[in-house]
C-alpha positions as CSV (number, residue, x, y, z in Angstrom):
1,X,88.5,74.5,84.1
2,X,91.3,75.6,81.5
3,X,89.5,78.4,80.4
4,X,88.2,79.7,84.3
5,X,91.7,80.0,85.1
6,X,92.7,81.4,82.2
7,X,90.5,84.6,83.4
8,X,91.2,83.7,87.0
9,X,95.1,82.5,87.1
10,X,94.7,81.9,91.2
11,X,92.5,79.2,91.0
12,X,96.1,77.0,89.8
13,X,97.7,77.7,92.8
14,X,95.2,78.6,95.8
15,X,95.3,74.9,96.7
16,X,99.1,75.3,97.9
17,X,98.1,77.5,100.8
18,X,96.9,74.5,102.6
19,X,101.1,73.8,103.0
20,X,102.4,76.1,106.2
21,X,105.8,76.3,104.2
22,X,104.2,78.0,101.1
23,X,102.3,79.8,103.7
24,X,104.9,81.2,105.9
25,X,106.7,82.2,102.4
26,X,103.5,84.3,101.6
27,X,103.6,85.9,104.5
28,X,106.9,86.9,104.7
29,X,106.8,88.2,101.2
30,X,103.4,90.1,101.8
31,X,105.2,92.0,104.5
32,X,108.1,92.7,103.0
33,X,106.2,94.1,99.8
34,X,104.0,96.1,102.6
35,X,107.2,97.7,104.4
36,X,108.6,99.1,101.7
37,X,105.3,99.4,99.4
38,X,103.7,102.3,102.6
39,X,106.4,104.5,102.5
40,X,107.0,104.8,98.6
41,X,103.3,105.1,98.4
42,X,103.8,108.2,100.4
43,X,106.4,109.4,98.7
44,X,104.6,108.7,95.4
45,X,101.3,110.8,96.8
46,X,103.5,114.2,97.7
47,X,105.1,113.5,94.0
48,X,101.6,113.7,92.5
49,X,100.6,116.7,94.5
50,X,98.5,115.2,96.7
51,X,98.1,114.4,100.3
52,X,100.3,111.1,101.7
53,X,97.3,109.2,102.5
54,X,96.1,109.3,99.1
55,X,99.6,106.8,98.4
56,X,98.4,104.4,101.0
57,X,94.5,104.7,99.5
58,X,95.9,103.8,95.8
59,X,98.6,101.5,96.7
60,X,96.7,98.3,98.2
61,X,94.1,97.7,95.7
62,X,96.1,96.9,92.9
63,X,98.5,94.4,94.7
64,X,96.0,92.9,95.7
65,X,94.5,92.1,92.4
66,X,97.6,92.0,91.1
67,X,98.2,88.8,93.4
68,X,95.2,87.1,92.6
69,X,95.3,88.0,88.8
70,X,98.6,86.6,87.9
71,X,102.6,87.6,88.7
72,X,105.5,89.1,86.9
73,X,108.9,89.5,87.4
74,X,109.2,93.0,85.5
75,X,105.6,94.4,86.2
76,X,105.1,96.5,89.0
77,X,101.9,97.5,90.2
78,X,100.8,100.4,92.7
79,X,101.9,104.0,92.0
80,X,105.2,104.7,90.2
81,X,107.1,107.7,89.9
82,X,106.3,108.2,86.3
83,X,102.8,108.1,86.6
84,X,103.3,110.4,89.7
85,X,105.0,112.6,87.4
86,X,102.2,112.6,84.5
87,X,99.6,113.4,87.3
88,X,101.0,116.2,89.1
89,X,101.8,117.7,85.3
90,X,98.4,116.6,83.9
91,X,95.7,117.7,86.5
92,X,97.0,121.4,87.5
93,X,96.0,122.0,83.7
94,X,92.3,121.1,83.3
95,X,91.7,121.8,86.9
96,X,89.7,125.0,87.7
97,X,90.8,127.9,89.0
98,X,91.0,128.1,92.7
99,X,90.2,125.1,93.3
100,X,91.2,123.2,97.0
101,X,93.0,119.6,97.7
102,X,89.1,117.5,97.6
103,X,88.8,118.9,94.0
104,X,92.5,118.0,93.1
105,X,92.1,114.2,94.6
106,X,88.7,114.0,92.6
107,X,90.6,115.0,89.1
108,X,93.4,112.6,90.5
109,X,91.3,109.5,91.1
110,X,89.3,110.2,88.2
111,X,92.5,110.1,85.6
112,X,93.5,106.7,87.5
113,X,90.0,105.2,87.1
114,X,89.9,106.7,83.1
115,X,93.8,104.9,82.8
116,X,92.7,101.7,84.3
117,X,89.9,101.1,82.0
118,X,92.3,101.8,79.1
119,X,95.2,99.6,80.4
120,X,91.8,96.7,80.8
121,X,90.9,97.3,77.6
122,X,94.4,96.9,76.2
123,X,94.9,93.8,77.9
124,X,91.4,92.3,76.9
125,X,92.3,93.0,73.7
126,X,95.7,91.6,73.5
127,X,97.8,94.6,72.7
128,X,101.1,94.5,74.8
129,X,103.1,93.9,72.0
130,X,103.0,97.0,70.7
131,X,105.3,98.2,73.5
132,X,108.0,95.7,71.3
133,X,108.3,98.7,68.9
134,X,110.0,101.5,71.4
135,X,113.3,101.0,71.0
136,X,116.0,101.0,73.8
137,X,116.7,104.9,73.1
138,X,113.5,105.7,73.5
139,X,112.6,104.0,76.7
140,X,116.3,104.8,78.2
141,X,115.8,108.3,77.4
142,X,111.9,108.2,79.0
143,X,113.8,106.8,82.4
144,X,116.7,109.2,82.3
145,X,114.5,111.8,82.3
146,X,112.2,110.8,84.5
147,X,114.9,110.3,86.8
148,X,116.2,114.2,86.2
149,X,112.3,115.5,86.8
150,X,111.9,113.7,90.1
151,X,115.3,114.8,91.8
152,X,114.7,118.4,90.7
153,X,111.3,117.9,92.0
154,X,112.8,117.3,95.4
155,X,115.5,120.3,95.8
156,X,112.8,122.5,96.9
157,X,112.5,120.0,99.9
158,X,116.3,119.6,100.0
159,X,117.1,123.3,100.4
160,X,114.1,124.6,102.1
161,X,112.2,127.0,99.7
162,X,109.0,127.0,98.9
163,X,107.7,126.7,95.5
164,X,104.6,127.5,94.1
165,X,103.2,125.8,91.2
166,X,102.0,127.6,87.8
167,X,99.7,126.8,85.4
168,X,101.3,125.6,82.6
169,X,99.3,127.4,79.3
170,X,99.3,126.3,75.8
């Protein structure tokens, strides 16, 4: 059985449903994650460059695994504003010309699927400590920046102007 749930960390605690306390808590802390989890989802989609309901489409799958597969206090799972980021800069580049929104999504959902098997793979394979060797500079800096590409991202909304995306070229 040690080893099941070592693959399958759920089976350790699916017997406490049967208590209406532990119950009502799950509840309460499904909806809350579900309130705020639809509109940053959203938000997340139009960061990426795609439609909103794209968000919604990309956000419920991987809490729910993420529930059943284990829990962390730091991790968070669903879309992110970094990866949001990386998409919306990665996929206008190997994207054809004059291509529509369909083609976009397809290059989008492609690069998650591509991502997931590598972030699987790492985890199979025991690997997360190599994120022990960024130092606090590095990953400070990563944030801070972050931070500075999504709020310029947003003064085109803020002020009313429409932009149009380039191509970036090498």
């Amino acid at each position: 059985m040690d080893k099941i749930a070592k693959f399958l960390p759920f089976l350790a605690w699916i017997h406490e449903i049967k208590d209406k306390n532990v119950l009502k808590a799950d509840l309460v802390a499904g909806l809350t994650v579900a309130l705020v989890l639809v509109p940053q989802s959203m938000a997340y989609a139009q960061l990426a460059g795609l439609a909103p309901q794209y968000g919604l489409y990309a956000s419920f799958l991987p809490v729910m695994i993420a529930a059943l597969m284990g829990s962390s206090r730091q991790l968070g799972t669903g879309p992110v504003a970094v990866v949001s980021l990386l998409t919306a800069a990665a996929i206008p580049t190997i994207i054809p010309d004059g291509a529509d929104m369909v083609t976009y999504a397809a290059y989008a959902s492609l690069l998650a699927f591509l991502v997931g098997i590598f972030q699987f793979a790492l985890g199979a394979l025991k690997l997360g400590f190599v994120i022990n060797f960024l130092s606090h500079p590095v990953v400070v800096g990563f944030t801070n920046a972050a931070a500075i590409i999504i709020g310029t991202s947003q003064l085109s909304k803020v002020f009313g102007v429409d932009k149009r995306r380039r191509r970036a070229y090498l």
